[in-house]
VOMILO-489562 format. One record per residue: residue in three letters; x, y, z negated of N, C-alpha, C in turn. Coordinates in nm, 2 decimals, m for minus. Layout:
// residues N
voza  nX  nY  nZ  caX  caY  caZ  cX  cY  cZ
ALA  X  Y  Z  X  Y  Z  X  Y  Z $
...
// end
This chain:
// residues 106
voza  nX  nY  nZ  caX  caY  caZ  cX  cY  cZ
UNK  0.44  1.81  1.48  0.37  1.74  1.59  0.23  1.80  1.60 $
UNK  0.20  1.82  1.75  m0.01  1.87  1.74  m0.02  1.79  1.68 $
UNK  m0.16  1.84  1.59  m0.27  1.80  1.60  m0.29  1.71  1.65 $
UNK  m0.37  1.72  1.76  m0.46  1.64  1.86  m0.34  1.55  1.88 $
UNK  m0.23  1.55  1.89  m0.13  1.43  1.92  m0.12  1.31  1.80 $
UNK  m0.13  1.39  1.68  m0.09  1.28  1.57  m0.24  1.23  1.49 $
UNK  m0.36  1.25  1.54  m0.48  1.20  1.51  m0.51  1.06  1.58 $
UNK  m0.46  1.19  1.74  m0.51  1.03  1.84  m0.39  0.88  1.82 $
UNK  m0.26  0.95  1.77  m0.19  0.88  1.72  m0.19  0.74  1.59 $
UNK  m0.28  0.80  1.50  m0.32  0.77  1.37  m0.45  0.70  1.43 $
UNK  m0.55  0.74  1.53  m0.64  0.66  1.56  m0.57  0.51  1.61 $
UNK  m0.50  0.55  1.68  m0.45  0.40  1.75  m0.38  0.29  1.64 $
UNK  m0.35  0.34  1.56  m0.29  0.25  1.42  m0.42  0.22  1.32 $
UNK  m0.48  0.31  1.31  m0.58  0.25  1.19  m0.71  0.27  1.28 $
UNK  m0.77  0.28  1.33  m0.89  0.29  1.41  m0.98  0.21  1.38 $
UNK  m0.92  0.05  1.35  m0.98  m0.03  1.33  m1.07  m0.05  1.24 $
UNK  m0.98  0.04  1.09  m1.03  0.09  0.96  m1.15  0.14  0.96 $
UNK  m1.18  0.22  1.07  m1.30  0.28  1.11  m1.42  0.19  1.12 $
UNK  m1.51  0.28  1.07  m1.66  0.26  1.07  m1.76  0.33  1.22 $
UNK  m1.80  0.22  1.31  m1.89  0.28  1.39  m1.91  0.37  1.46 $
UNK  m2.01  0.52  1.42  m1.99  0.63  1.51  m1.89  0.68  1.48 $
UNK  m1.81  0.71  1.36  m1.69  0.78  1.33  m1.61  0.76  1.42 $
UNK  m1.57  0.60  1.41  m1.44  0.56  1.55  m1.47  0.59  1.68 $
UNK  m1.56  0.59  1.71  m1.65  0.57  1.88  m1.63  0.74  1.88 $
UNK  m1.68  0.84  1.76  m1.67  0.94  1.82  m1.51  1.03  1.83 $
UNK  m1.44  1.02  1.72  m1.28  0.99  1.74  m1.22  0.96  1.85 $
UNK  m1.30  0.87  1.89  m1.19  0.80  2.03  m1.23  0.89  2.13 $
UNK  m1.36  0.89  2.19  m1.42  0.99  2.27  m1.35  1.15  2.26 $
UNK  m1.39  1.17  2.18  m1.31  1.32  2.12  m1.14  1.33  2.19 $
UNK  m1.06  1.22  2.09  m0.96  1.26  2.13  m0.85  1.13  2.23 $
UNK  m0.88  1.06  2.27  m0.87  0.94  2.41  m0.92  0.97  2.50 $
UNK  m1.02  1.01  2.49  m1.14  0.98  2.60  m1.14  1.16  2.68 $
UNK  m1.12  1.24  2.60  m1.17  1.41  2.64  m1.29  1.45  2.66 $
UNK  m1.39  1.39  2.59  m1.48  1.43  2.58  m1.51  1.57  2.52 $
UNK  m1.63  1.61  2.53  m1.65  1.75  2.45  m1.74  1.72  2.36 $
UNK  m1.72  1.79  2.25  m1.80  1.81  2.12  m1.96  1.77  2.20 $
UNK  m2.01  1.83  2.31  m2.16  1.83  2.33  m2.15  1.73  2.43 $
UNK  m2.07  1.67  2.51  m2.12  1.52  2.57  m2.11  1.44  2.42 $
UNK  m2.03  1.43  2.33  m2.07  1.34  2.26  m2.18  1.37  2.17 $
UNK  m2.24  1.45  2.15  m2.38  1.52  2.12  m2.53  1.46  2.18 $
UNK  m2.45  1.47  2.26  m2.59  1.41  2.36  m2.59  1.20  2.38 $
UNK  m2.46  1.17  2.36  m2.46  1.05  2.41  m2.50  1.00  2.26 $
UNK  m2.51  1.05  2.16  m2.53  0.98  2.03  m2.66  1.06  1.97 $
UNK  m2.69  1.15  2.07  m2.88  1.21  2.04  m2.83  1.30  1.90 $
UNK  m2.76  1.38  1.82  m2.78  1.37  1.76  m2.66  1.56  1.81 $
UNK  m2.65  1.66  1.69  m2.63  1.83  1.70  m2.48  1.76  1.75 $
UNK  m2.39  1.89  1.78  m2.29  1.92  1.81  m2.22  1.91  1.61 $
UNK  m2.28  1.95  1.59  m2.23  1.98  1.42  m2.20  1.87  1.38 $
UNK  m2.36  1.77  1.39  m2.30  1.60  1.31  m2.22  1.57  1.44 $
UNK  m2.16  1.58  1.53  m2.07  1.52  1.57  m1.90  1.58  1.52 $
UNK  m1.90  1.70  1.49  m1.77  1.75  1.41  m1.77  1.71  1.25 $
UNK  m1.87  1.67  1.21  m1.91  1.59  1.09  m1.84  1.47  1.11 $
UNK  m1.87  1.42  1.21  m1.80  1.27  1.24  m1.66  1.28  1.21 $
UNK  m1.59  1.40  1.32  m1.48  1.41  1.37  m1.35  1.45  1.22 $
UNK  m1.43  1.56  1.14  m1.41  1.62  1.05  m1.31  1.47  0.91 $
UNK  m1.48  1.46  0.89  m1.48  1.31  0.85  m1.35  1.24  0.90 $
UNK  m1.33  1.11  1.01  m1.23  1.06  1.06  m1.13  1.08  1.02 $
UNK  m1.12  1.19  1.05  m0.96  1.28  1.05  m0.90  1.30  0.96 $
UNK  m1.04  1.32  0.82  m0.89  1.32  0.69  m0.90  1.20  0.67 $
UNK  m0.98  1.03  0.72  m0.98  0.93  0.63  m0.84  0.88  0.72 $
UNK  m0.83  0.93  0.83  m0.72  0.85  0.89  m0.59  0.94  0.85 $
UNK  m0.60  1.04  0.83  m0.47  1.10  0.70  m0.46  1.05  0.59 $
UNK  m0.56  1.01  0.54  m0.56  0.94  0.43  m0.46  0.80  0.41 $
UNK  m0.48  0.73  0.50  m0.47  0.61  0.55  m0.32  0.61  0.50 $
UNK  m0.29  0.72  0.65  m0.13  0.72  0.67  m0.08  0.80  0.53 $
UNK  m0.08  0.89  0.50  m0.05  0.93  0.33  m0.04  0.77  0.26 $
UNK  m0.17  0.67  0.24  m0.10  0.55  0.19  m0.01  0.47  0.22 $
UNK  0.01  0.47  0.35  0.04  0.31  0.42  0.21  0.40  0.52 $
UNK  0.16  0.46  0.55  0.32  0.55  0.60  0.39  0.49  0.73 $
UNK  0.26  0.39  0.84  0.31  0.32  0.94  0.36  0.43  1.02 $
UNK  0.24  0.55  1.10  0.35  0.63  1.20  0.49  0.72  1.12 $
UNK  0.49  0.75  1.02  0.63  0.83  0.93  0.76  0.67  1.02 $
UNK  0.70  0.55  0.94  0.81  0.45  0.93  0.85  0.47  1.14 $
UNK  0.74  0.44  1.18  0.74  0.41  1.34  0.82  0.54  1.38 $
UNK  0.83  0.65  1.36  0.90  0.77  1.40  1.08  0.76  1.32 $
UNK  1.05  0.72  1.20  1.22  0.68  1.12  1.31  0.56  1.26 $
UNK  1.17  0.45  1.27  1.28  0.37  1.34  1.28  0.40  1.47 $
UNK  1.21  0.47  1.59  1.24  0.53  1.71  1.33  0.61  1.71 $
UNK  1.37  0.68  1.60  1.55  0.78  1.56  1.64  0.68  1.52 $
UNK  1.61  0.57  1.49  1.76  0.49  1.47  1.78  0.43  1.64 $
UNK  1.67  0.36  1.66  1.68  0.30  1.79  1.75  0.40  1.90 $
UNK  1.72  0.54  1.90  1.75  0.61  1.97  1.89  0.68  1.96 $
UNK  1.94  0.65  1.82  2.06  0.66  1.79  2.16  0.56  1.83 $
UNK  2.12  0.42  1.86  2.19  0.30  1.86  2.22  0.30  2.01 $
UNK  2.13  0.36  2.07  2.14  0.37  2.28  2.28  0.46  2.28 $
UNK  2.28  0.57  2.15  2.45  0.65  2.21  2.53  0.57  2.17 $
UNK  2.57  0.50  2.07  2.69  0.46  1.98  2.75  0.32  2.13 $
UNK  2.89  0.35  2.09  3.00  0.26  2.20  3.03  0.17  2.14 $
UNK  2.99  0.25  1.94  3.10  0.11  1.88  3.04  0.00  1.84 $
UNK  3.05  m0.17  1.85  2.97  m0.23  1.73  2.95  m0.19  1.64 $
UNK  3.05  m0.15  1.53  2.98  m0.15  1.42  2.91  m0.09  1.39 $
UNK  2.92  0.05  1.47  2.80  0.11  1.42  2.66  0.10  1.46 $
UNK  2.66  0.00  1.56  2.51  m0.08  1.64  2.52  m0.18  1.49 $
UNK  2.59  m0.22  1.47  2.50  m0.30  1.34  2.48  m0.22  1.21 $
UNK  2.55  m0.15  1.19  2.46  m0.06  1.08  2.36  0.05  1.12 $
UNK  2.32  0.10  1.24  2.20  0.07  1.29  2.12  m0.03  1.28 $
UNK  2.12  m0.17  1.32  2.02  m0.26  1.33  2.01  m0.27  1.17 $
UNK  2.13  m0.26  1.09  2.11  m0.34  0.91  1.97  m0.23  0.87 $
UNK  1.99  m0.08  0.96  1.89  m0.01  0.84  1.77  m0.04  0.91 $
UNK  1.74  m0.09  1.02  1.58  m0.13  1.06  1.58  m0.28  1.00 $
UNK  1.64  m0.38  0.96  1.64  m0.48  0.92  1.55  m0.46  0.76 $
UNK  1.70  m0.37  0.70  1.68  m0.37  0.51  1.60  m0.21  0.47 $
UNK  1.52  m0.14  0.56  1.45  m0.01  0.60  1.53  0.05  0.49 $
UNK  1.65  0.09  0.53  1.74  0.15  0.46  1.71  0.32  0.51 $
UNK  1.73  0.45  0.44  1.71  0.55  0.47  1.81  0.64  0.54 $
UNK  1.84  0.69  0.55  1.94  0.74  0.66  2.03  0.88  0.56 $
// end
């Protein structure tokens, strides 16, 4: 997956985790499309401490996910779900649903 897809991704799940300009500039950066130097200017402060910010963010919300493993789990169960839309037969729609129920591995 980009980059820029699985941050802004990881923003939307832990963001909250976030502290102040870090999040604000995170979100700007990669939500919003801002550039390194509008968010420069909107927070008075170099282009550098704002990739400081960004830099920052970026491994705490790797971090995050490394512990906690929500988007890994959220990608496991959009492949089962996505698996369960082909299958004709019950039973295999319920051993689909058993492994999102009992987060069985595949």
């Amino acid at each position: 997956m980009e980059k820029f897809t699985k941050i802004s991704l990881l923003l939307d799940i832990y963001g909250n985790l976030l502290k102040g300009r870090r999040k604000e500039a995170l979100n700007l950066y990669y939500n919003e499309d801002y550039s390194l130097t509008e968010i420069a200017e909107m927070f008075a402060i170099s282009k550098q401490g704002v990739r400081d910010f960004l830099v920052k963010g970026e491994k705490e919300l790797l971090g995050y996910e490394e512990s906690l493993g929500i988007l890994e789990e959220k990608f496991r169960q959009d492949k089962i779900l996505n698996k369960l839309l082909e299958y004709d037969e019950a039973e295999k729609i319920k051993e689909g649903i058993r492994s999102l129920i009992y987060y069985e591995k595949e």
